[in-house]
C-alpha positions, -999 to +999 in steps of 0.1 A: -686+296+437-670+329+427-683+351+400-663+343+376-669+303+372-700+316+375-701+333+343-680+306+330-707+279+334-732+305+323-712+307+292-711+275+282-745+265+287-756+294+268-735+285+240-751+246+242-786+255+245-792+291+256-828+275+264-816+258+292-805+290+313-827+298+346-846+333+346-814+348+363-787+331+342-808+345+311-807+380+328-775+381+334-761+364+307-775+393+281-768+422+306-731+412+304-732+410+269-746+444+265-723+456+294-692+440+274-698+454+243-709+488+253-677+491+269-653+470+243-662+489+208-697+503+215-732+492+208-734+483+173-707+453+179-730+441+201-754+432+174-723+423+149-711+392+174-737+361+190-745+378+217-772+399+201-786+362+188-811+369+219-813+408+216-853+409+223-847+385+250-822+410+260-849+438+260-875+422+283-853+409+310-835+446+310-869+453+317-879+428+340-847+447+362-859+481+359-834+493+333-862+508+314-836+532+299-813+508+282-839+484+276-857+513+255-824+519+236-819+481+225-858+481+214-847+509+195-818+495+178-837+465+172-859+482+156-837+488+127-834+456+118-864+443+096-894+427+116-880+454+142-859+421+157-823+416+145-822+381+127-808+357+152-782+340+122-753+361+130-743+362+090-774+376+081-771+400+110-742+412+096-751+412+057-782+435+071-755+456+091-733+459+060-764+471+037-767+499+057-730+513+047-727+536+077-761+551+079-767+549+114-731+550+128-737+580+146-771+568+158-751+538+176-724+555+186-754+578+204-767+549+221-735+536+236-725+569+250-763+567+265-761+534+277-722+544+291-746+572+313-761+537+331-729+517+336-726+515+372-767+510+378-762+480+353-728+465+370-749+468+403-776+450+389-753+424+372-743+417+404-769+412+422-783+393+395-752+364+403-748+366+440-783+349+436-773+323+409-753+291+427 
């Protein structure tokens, strides 16, 4: 199965019942997401769309691959959020993110241009992630 029905499958049953993904689905599921975002319109609409519904997940299994930098920059914009977790209700996600009128654009717009530094490391790892996933 190529890569892309790959994702496509992964997708979907993250969209059913995220709870259902294996270990690697999981991992590679929220490294696209971040990968996607970073590259689409930086890290802050990362948390302003679903995928950041899993962001601490996100954090561990970017861990759990060795991408101790980027997972240290998601625990860090987690952090803002209160609890240090970003609510996983996408509208109250974004009512937080609208509270803080611009305060820590620049502090995102760091981040992506960080996490940017470790694109190809995290595309390798992406991949290797689903030429194990069948």
């Amino acid at each position: 199965m190529n890569s892309s029905k790959i994702w496509e499958r992964i997708s979907e049953t993250a969209e059913d019942n995220y709870f259902l993904l294996s270990s690697d689905e999981r991992i590679a599921y929220n490294l696209k997401n971040i990968i996607d975002a970073v590259n689409d319109n930086g890290l802050l609409s990362y948390y302003k769309s679903h995928c950041a519904d899993y962001a601490e997940d996100a954090v561990e299994d970017l861990n759990n691959v060795g991408m101790y930098e980027v997972a240290s920059i998601i625990e860090n914009a987690n952090a803002l959020f209160p609890g240090g977790c970003p609510d996983e209700d996408l509208e109250e996600r974004l009512e937080i993110i609208d509270s803080w009128e611009h305060e820590y654009d620049s502090l995102y717009e760091q981040w992506t241009e960080d996490i940017l530094e470790f694109s190809i490391p995290l595309e390798e790892t992406l991949a290797q992630i689903m030429s194990k996933i069948k």
